[in-house]
Each structure stands twice: as structure tokens, then as C-alpha cells.
C-alpha positions in Angstrom: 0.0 0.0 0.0 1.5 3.5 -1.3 2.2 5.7 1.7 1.2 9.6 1.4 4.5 10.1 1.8 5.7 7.8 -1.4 2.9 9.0 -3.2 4.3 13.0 -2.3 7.5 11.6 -3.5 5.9 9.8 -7.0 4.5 12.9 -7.8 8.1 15.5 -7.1 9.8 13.3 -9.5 7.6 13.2 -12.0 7.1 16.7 -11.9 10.9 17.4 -11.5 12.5 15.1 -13.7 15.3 12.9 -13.9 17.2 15.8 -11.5 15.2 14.8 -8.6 15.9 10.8 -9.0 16.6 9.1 -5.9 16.2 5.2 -4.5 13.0 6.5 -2.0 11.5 8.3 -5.3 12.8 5.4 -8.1 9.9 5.1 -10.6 8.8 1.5 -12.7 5.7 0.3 -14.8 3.2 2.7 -16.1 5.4 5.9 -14.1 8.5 5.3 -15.7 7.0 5.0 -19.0 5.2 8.9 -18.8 9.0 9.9 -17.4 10.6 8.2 -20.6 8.0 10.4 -23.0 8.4 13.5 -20.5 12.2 12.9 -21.0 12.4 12.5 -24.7 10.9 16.3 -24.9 11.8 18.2 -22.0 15.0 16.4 -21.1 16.9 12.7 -20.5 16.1 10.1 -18.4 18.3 9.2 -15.5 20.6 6.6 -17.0 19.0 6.7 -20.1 21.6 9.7 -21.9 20.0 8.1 -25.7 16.7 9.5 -24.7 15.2 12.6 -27.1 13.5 12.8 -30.1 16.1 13.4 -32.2 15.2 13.2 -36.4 13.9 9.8 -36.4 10.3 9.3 -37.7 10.1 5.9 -36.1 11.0 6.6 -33.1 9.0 9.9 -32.9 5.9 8.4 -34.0 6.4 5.9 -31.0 6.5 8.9 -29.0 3.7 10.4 -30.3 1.7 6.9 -29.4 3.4 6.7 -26.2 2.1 10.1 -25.3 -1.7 9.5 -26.2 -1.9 6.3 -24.3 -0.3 8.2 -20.9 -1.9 11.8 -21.6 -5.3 13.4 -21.4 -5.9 15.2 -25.3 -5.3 18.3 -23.7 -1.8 17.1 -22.0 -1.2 15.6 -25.6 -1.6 18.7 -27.9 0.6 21.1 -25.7 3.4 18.4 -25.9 3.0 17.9 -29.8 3.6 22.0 -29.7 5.9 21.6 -27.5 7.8 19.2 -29.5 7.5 20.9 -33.4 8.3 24.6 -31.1 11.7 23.2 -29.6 13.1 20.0 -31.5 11.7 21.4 -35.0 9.8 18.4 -36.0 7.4 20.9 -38.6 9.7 18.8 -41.7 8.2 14.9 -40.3 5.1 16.6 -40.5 5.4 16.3 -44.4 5.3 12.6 -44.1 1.4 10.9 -43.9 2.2 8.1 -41.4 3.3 11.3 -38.9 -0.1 13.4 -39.8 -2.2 10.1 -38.9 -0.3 9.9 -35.5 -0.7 13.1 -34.1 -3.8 14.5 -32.2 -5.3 17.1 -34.3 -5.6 20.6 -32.8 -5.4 24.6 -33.7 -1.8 24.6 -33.5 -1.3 21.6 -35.3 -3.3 23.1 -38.0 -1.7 26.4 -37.7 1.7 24.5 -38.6 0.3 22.4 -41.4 -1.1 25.8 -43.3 2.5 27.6 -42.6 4.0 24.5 -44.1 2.1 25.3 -47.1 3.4 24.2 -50.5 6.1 22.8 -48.9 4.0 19.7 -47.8 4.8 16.7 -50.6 2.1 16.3 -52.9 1.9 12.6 -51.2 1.1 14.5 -48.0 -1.6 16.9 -48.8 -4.5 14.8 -48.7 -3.7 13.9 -45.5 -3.2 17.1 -43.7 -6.3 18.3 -45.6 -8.1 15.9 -43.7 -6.2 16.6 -40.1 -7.5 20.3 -40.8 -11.0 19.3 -41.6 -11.3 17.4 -38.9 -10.3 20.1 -36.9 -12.5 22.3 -38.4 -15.5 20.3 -38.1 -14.9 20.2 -33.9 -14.7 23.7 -34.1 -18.0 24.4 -35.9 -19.9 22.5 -34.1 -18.7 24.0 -31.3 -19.3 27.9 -32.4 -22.1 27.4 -35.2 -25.1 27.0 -33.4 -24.5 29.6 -30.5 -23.0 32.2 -33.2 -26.1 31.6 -35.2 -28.5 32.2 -32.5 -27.1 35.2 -30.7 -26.5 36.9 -33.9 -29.8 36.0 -35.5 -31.4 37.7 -32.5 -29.3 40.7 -32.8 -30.2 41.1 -36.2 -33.7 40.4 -35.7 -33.5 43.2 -32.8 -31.9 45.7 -35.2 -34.6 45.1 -38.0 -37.4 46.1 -35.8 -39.5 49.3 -36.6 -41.4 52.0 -34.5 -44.3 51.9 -37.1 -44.8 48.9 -39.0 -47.5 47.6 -41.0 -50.4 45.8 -39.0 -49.4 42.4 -40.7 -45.5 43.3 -39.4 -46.8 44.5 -35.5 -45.0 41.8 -33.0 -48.2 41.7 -30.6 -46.0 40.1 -27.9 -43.8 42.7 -28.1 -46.1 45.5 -28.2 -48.3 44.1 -25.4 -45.7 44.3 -22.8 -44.4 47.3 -24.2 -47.4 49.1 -23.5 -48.6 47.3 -19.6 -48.3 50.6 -18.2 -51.2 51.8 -20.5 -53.5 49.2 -19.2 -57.3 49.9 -18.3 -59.2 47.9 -15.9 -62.5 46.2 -16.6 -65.5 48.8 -16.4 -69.0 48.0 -16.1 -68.9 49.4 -19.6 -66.2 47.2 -20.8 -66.0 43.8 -19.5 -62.3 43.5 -20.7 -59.1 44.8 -19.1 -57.5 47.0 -22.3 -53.9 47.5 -23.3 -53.4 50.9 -24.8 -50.8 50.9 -27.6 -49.4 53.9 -27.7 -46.3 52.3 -29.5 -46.3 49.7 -32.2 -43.5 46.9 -32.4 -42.6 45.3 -35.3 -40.1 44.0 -37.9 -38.7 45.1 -41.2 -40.5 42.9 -44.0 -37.7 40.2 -45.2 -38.0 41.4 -48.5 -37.3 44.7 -47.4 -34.6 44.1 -44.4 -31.2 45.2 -45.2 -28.4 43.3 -45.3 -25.7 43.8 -42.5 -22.2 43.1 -44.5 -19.5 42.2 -42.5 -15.4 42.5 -43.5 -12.8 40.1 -41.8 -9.1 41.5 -42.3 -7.1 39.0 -40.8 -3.4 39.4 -40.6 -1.6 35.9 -41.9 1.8 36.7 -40.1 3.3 34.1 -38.4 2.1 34.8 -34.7 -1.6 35.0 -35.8 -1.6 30.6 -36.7 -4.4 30.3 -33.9 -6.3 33.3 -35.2 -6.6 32.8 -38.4 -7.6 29.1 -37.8 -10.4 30.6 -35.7 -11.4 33.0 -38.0 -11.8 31.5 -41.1 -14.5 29.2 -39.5 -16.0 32.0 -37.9 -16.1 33.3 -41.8 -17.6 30.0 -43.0 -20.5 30.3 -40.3 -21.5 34.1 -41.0 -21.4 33.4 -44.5 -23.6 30.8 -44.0 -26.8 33.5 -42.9 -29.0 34.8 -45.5 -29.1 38.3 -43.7 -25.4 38.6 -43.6 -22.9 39.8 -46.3 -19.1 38.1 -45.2 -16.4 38.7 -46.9 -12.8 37.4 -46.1 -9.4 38.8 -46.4 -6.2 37.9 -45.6 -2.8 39.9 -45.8 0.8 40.0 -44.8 2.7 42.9 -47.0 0.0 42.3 -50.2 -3.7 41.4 -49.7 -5.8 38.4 -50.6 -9.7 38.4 -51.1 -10.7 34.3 -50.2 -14.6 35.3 -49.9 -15.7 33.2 -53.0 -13.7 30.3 -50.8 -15.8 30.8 -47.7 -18.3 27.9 -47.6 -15.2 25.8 -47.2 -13.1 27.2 -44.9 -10.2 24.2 -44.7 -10.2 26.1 -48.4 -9.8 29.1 -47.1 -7.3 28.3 -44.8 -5.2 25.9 -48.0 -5.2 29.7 -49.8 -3.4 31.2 -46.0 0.1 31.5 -46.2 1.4 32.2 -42.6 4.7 34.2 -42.4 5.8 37.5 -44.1 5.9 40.7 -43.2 2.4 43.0 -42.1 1.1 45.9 -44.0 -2.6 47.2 -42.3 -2.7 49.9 -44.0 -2.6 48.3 -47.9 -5.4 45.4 -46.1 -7.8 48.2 -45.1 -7.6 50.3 -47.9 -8.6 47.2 -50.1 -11.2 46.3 -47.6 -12.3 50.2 -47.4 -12.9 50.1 -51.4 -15.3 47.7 -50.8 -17.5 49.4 -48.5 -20.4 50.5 -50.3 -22.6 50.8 -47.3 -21.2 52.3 -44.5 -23.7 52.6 -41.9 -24.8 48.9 -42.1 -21.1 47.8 -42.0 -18.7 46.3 -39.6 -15.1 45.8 -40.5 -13.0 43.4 -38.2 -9.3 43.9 -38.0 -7.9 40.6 -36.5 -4.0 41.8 -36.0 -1.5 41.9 -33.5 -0.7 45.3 -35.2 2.8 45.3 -35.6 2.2 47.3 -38.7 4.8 47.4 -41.3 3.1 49.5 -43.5 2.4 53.6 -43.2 1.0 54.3 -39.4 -0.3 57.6 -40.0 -2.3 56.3 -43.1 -3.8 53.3 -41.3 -5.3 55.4 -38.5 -6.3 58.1 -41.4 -8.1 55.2 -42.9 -9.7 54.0 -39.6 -10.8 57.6 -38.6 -12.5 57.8 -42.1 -14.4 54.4 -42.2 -16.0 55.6 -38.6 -16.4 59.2 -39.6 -18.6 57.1 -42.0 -20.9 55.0 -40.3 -18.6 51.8 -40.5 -18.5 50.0 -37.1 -15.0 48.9 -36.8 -13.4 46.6 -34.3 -9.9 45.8 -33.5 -9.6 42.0 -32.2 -5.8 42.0 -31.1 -6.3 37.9 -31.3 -9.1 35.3 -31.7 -8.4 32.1 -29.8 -8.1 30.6 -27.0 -3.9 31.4 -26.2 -4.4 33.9 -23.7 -3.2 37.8 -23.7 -0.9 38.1 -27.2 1.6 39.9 -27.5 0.7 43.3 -29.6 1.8 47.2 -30.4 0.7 49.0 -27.7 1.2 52.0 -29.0 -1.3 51.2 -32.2 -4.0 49.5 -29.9 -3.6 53.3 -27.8 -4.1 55.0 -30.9 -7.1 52.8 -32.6 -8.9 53.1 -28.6 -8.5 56.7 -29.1 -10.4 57.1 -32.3 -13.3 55.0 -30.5 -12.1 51.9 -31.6 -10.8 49.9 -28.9 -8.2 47.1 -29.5 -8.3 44.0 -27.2 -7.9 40.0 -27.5 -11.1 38.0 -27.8 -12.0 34.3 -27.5 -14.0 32.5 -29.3 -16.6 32.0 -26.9 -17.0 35.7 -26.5 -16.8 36.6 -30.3 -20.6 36.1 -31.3 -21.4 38.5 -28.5 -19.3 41.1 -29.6 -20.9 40.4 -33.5 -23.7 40.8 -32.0 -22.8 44.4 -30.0 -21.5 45.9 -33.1 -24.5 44.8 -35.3 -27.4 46.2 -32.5 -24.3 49.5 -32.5 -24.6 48.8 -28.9 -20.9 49.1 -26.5 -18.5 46.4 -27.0 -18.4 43.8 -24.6 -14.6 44.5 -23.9 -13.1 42.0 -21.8 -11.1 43.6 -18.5 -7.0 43.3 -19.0 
């Protein structure tokens, strides 16, 4: 029977490493196993100096089993990042027996798409179908909740002070008006609701379309956001009473809206890397505004701008002086506080456009602000 104390022990040395090895804190079986993987990545097992990955696709794609069978998923995807980040294992991803052993995640993905063209035509198909799978998790974890808080937003913003009795929203209207409400009288056997305002909704033949712009920088920090956003893109393109349109930039700019109801196409047509030019991105973008006050342009950068400073904020000052309701998303995922130009985000907040970092979980919500023109739900720092 494992004493606390042994256990105390167990759990020092597999947290500490080889290092901390002693007879009282030895580990066997399933323990030194998870030390052997730990080992490989983050250093050597005691006695073990041949321990590491090293360039051998054999022996990494053991590893990469090893770790699955000893590691929750979540355990498992920081380690596969881990390992491509520190022993530069990005080139074994161009071989197919190493895509179908690792455990497909954002990062993973974010690699495969800077890979590129470089990935062997004997490859592509399948990282295609590690990023499609990937994909799929990820809409049916956004899509319905994205549909149904912006579809309510929309719905909210469509509504009219003087519609057409076929158009009046009774509910609506009803408790709208309670404080108009007359009692029963002996000449009126019914209480009475007095509408003094009317409730209802645009016609759907007549409702305007909200068009939305994603500007999403492709350099090489952004991976995770772009991943993010170009499923975000698939899903809002996806709604009749949206107009989406995707683009992508480093220093030249790349319109992928007629690839949106795919994105793993979208994201094939991303190539991560390069240097940044906002300005060039939203002066294309700008160019296609044809309708500013029903427009909301999203700038997903960590603006490190490589481009002309004093034009972008000209151009961000003009789309608002506009109508255009513009947001700044410093990053969409789920990586924690990026890093960013601080000096840019002070200048875009001072123009009325704050910049800040935004999961995906809070994304629809702020879709949802800009489209009603209501504040930002700006998460605290």
C-alpha cells in the first residue's frame, strides 16, 4: 500500500525530472513510462543519456503513441507543440504516417497551413483531412450559439417603430405598452392595453443586409487566429441576412470570400509568415464598402504594422467618420493575452475603436454588439 508520503514523492519526481531521482522516489511500470516520453521532450532520463527525439520518424511516432496512451488530449496537444516549437519536427510533418499519429488541434493546423506548399504532394490529402477534422470540432462547437445570438441581434436591429399591422409583433407590443393598461369597467367587460407604441419588424423582402469584412493578418504569430477565424467566416457566411467577406494579408492582400463555404479552403489559400502591411489590407477592404452605416469591419492583428502608421489610423478615422462600425480583435483564440503594439491599440482606442484580445466563446457576443451598435463587450485586461 502506497504511503502519502511515497505517493508525495511519485509525484516531485515526475514533476521534476530525472534531477530529482533518488532510491526512495525510483519510478517503474506505467510511471517510468510517462517519465521516458516527458524525457524524450523536455530532457533525459536518469541513466537513459540516448533519450530525445532526435530526427527519427520511427522513433517519434512511437512517442507520439506513447504520449496518447499516458496523456489526457489536452496534455497531448501542448506536448506535440511543445515538441514541433523546440526539436523542429514541422519537416516529419510532411510525411502521412506522422499526420495520422498526431492529435489534431489549432496549433497543429496552424503549422500544417504555414507548411504550405512545402508539404509533398503525397502528403496533402492527409493534412487536408487533419485540418478538416479540426475544423468540423470547431464548428460544431461555435455554429449554433454564433447563429443564435447573432440571428437575434439582427432580428433586434430590423425592428421598426411603425410597421405595417401584418408586421406589428403583438408580444412585443403588449408588454411594451402594460403601463397603459385599463381595468374592466361595467362598460367594458375586458381589461384594455393601450398601444401607444407599435412593435414590429422590417419585411424580409425589405430588411437590409448587415455586410461584414474580416481583415485577418496571416503573419506568423496569428496561426491560432486565423484558424479561428476562417470558420467564424464560414458560419456568417452561412446566414441569409449577412454579407461576409474574407481577407487575408501579410505585406499584399488576398480576397478568399468566394472560398468561404469551405473554410479548410480558405485556410489551404493562408500562407502564414511574411511581413504586415494594415494599411494596404484596409484600404482594399475600405474600397469595398459600399454601405457604410450597415457595416462592420473586423481587424484581427497583432498590429505590428509594417506598412504607413499615420495612413492606417487616417483610414480607420475615415471608415467611422462614415458610419462603418470597426473593431480591433488583437487575437481570436483561446492562447491567452498576445503579445501586440501597444502604442497602435492606444491610438485605434483613441479614435473610438478599442483594441483587445477576444475568445471565441465571446466573439458572437461582440458580433452581435456591433450589429445592435450597442458598446462592445470589452473583456477587462
Amino acid at each position: 500500500m502506497t504511503t502519502d508520503t511515497e505517493e508525495r514523492l511519485r509525484r516531485w519526481r515526475l514533476v521534476l525530472g530525472s534531477e530529482a531521482d533518488a532510491p526512495a522516489s525510483r519510478l517503474t511500470g506505467r510511471d517510468a513510462a510517462m517519465d521516458r516520453a516527458l524525457s524524450a521532450l523536455y530532457g533525459h532520463a536518469a541513466g537513459d543519456r540516448s533519450a530525445g527525439l532526435g530526427g527519427s520518424a520511427p522513433q517519434v511516432a512511437r512517442w507520439l503513441g506513447d504520449i496518447r496512451e499516458y496523456f489526457p488530449t489536452s496534455v497531448v496537444q501542448l506536448m506535440q507543440q511543445d515538441a514541433i516549437e523546440r526539436l523542429g519536427l514541422a519537416q516529419l510533418l510532411m510525411e502521412p504516417e506522422m499526420l495520422e499519429a498526431v492529435e489534431p488541434d489549432v496549433h497543429l493546423v496552424g503549422t500544417l497551413i504555414s507548411l504550405g506548399r512545402a508539404l509533398p504532394e503525397t502528403t496533402r490529402e492527409t493534412a487536408r483531412a487533419v485540418v478538416r477534422k479540426v475544423v468540423q470540432d470547431l464548428e460544431r462547437r461555435i455554429a449554433t450559439r454564433t447563429r443564435s445570438v447573432l440571428g437575434g441581434a439582427l432580428d433586434r436591429s430590423a425592428r421598426v417603430n411603425r410597421p405595417r399591422h401584418r408586421d406589428i409583433d403583438w408580444d412585443r407590443t403588449i408588454r411594451a405598452n402594460l403601463k397603459n393598461y385599463l381595468e374592466p369597467t361595467a362598460e367594458r367587460d375586458h381589461g384594455t392595453v393601450v398601444p401607444e407604441r407599435l412593435i414590429g419588424y422590417a419585411r424580409a423582402h425589405n430588411a437590409v443586409k448587415k455586410e461584414v469584412v474580416l481583415c485577418i493578418d496571416q503573419s506568423g504569430s496569428m496561426a491560432a487566429s486565423v484558424v479561428h477565424s476562417s470558420v467564424f467566416g464560414a458560419v456568417l457566411a452561412s446566414m441569409p441576412s449577412l454579407s461576409t467577406r474574407l481577407v487575408v494579408f501579410d505585406t499584399s492582400v488576398v480576397d478568399l470570400t468566394e472560398q468561404l463555404s469551405d473554410p479548410v479552403d480558405v485556410l489551404f489559400g493562408v500562407q502564414l509568415g511574411g511581413g504586415t502591411d494594415i494599411n494596404r489590407a484596409l484600404a482594399y477592404c475600405q474600397s469595398k464598402i459600399t454601405r457604410p452605416a450597415d457595416t462592420i469591419v473586423v481587424l484581427i492583428s497583432d498590429l505590428y504594422e509594417g506598412g504607413i502608421r499615420d495612413e492606417m489610423l487616417k483610414r480607420v478615422a475615415a471608415m467611422k467618420a462614415s458610419g462603418v462600425q470597426f473593431i480591433a480583435l488583437l487575437a481570436l483564440s483561446d492562447d491567452g493575452a498576445p503579445a501586440y503594439d501597444r502604442s497602435h491599440a492606444a491610438a485605434l482606442a483613441a479614435l473610438g475603436a478599442p483594441a483587445f484580445a477576444c475568445t471565441p466563446d465571446l466573439f458572437p457576443d461582440v458580433m452581435a454588439a456591433a450589429i445592435q451598435k450597442q458598446p462592445l463587450p470589452v473583456p477587462e485586461d
